[in-house]
C-alpha positions, -999 to +999 in steps of 0.1 A: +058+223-781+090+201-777+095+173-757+127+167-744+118+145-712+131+115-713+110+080-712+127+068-683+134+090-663+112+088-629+103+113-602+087+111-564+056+129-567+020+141-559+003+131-592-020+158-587+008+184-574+031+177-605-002+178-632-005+213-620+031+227-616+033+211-651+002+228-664+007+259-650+041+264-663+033+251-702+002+271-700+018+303-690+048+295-716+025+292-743+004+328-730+033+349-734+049+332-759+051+350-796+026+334-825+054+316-838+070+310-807+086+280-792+082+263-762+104+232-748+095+211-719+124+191-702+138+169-676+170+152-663+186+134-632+206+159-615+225+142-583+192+133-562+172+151-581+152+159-612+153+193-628+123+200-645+127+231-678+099+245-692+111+271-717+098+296-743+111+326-766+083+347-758+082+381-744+102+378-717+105+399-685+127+421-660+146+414-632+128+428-608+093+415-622+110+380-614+121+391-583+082+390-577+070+359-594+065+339-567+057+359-541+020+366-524+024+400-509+033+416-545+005+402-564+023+406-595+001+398-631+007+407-663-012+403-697-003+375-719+001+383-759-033+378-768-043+396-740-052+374-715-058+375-680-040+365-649-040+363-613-005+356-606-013+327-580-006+298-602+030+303-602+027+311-561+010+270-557+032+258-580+060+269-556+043+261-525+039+220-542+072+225-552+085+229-516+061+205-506+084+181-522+113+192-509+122+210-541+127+244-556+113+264-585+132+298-601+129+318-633+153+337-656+143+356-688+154+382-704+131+410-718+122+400-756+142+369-756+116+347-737+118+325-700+129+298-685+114+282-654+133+253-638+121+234-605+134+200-587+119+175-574+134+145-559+143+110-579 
C-alpha cells in the first residue's frame, strides 16, 4: 500500500463517514487486486475541494459493470481474487456519505489493468 496523502492537507468531515468511505475503498482495492498487486491511496486540494484516489492494478472491470457500482436497484457483486464475497452495498453508503458532504464519488478501470475510485469532499 502507498501513501501519497499529504501531512497537511485537511478535509471537513464526518470522522466516522470518512473511516468508512476510506475502508471500504482500500479494502475492496486490496480484494480484487493481483497477489503482487499495488494499491495507492491519495489526496490533494482541488479548488474547494479535496480529491480523494484510491487506486489498484488489479483486475479491473467493464463499463457497464461501473455503470452499476453505485447503484441500489442493480445489486451488482462480484468475487474478489481470492474468492471472496460481496454485497455490493459498501460502495452504495460510501456514495450516499459522500453526498452527504456535498461531494461526489466515480470509478474508471479498465478490464485487466485495475481501478481507480476518486471522491471529493470539501476543504
Amino acid at each position: 500500500m502507498i501513501n501519497g496523502i499529504p501531512k497537511n492537507l485537511i478535509v471537513s468531515a464526518d470522522e466516522n463517514m470518512l473511516s468508512f468511505i476510506l475502508r471500504n475503498l482500500v479494502t475492496n482495492a486490496i480484494k480484487f487486486n493481483n497477489k503482487n498487486g499495488q494499491c495507492k491511496v491519495g489526496a490533494n486540494a482541488v479548488e474547494a475541494s479535496v480529491l480523494i484516489t484510491i487506486s489498484d492494478t488489479g483486475i479491473g472491470m467493464s463499463n457497464e459493470n461501473i455503470a452499476n457500482l453505485f447503484r441500489i436497484e442493480t445489486s451488482f457483486t462480484t468475487r474478489g481474487t481470492a474468492n471472496e464475497k460481496g454485497s455490493g452495498l459498501g460502495l452504495i453508503l460510501c456514495k450516499e456519505f459522500v453526498e452527504k458532504h456535498g461531494g461526489k464519488i466515480w470509478a474508471e478501470s479498465e478490464p485487466g489493468k485495475g481501478s481507480t475510485f476518486r471522491f471529493t469532499l470539501p476543504e
